[in-house]
C-alpha positions as CSV (number, residue, x, y, z in Angstrom):
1,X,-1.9,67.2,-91.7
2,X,-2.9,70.4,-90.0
3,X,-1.7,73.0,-87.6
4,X,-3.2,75.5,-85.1
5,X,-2.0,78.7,-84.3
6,X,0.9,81.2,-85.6
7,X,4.2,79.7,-86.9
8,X,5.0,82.7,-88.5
9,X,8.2,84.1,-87.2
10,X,8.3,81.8,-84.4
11,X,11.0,78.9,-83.1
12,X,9.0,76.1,-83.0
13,X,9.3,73.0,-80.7
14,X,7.5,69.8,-81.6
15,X,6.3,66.8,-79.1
16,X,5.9,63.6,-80.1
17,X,5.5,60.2,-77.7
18,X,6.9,58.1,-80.4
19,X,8.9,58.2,-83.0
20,X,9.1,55.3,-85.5
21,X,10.8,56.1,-89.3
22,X,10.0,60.2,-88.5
23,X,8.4,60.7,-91.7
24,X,5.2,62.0,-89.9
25,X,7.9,64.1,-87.5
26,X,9.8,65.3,-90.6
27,X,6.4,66.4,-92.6
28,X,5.0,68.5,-89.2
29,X,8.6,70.3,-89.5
30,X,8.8,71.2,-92.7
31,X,4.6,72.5,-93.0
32,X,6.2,74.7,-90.2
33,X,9.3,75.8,-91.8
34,X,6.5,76.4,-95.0
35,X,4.5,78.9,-93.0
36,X,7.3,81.1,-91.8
37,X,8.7,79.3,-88.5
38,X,12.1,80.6,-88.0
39,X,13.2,77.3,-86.7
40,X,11.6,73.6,-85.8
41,X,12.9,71.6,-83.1
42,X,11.8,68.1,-81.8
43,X,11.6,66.3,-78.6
44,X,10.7,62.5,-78.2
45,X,9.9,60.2,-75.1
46,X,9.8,56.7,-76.9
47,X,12.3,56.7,-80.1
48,X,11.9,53.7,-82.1
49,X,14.2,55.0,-84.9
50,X,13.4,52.0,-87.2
51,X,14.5,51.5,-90.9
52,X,15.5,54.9,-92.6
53,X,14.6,57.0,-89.3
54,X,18.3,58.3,-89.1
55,X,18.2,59.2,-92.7
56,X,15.1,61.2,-93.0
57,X,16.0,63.1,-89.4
58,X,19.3,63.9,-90.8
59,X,17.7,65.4,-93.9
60,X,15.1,67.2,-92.6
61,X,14.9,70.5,-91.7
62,X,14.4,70.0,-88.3
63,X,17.6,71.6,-86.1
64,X,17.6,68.8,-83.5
65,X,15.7,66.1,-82.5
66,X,16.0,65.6,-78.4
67,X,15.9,61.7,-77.6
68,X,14.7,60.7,-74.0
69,X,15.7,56.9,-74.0
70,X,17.4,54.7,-72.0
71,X,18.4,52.5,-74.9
72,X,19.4,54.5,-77.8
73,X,22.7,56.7,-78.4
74,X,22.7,59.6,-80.9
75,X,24.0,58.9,-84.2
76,X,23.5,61.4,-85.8
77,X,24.6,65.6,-85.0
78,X,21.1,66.4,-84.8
79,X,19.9,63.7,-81.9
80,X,20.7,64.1,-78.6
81,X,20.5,61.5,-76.4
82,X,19.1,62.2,-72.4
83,X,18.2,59.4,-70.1
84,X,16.1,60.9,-67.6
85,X,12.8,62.9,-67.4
86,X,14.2,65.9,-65.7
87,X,14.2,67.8,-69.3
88,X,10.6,67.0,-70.2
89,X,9.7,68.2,-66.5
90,X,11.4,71.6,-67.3
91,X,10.0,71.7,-70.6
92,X,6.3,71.2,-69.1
93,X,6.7,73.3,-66.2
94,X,8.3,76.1,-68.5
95,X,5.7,75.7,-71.0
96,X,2.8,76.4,-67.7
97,X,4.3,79.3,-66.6
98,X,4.6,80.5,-70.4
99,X,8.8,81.3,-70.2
100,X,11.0,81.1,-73.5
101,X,11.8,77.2,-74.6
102,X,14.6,78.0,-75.8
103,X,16.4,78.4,-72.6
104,X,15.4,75.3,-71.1
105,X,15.6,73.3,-74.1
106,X,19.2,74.3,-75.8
107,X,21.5,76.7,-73.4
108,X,20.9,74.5,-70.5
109,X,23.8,72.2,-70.9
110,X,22.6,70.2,-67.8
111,X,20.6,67.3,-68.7
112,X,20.5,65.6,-65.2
């Protein structure tokens, strides 16, 4: 597995489309936790959350894992479950015009 860029210092925000047991999810976190990230946070379109999934987000080091589904509730404290797209469009559109994630992703309490 690699990685581009600085992690160093930073709060870093994963993507994935689809999550299945999160070991790939979990292993992207902690190589950014290795090279200095201050913090590693994940959001996912399509969670599958099969087998040990709950498990190995839980003991991760991943601070949340964001859950766009129509199908799934959170389990555990670090999921959150949001069932519409309005989030992933403020994350894209914030991430264009090159604003802090942060404020979208975790002090807007308004997932709509």
């Amino acid at each position: 597995m690699t990685a581009i860029g600085e992690m160093e210092g930073r709060n870093i925000v994963l993507v994935d489309d689809l999550v299945d047991t999160g070991g790939t999810l979990c292993k992207a976190a902690e190589m950014m936790m290795d090279r200095g990230a201050l913090s590693v946070r994940a959001i996912c379109t399509h969670p599958v959350l099969s087998g040990k999934a709950y498990d190995n987000i839980a003991k991760s080091v991943l601070m949340n894992l964001l859950l766009q589904t129509l199908f799934i509730k959170a389990r555990k404290h670090k999921n959150k479950s949001i069932k519409r797209c309005s989030l992933f469009a403020k994350v894209i559109n914030t991430c264009i015009i090159m604003n802090p994630l942060a404020v979208t992703l975790f002090y807007n309490r308004k997932y709509k």
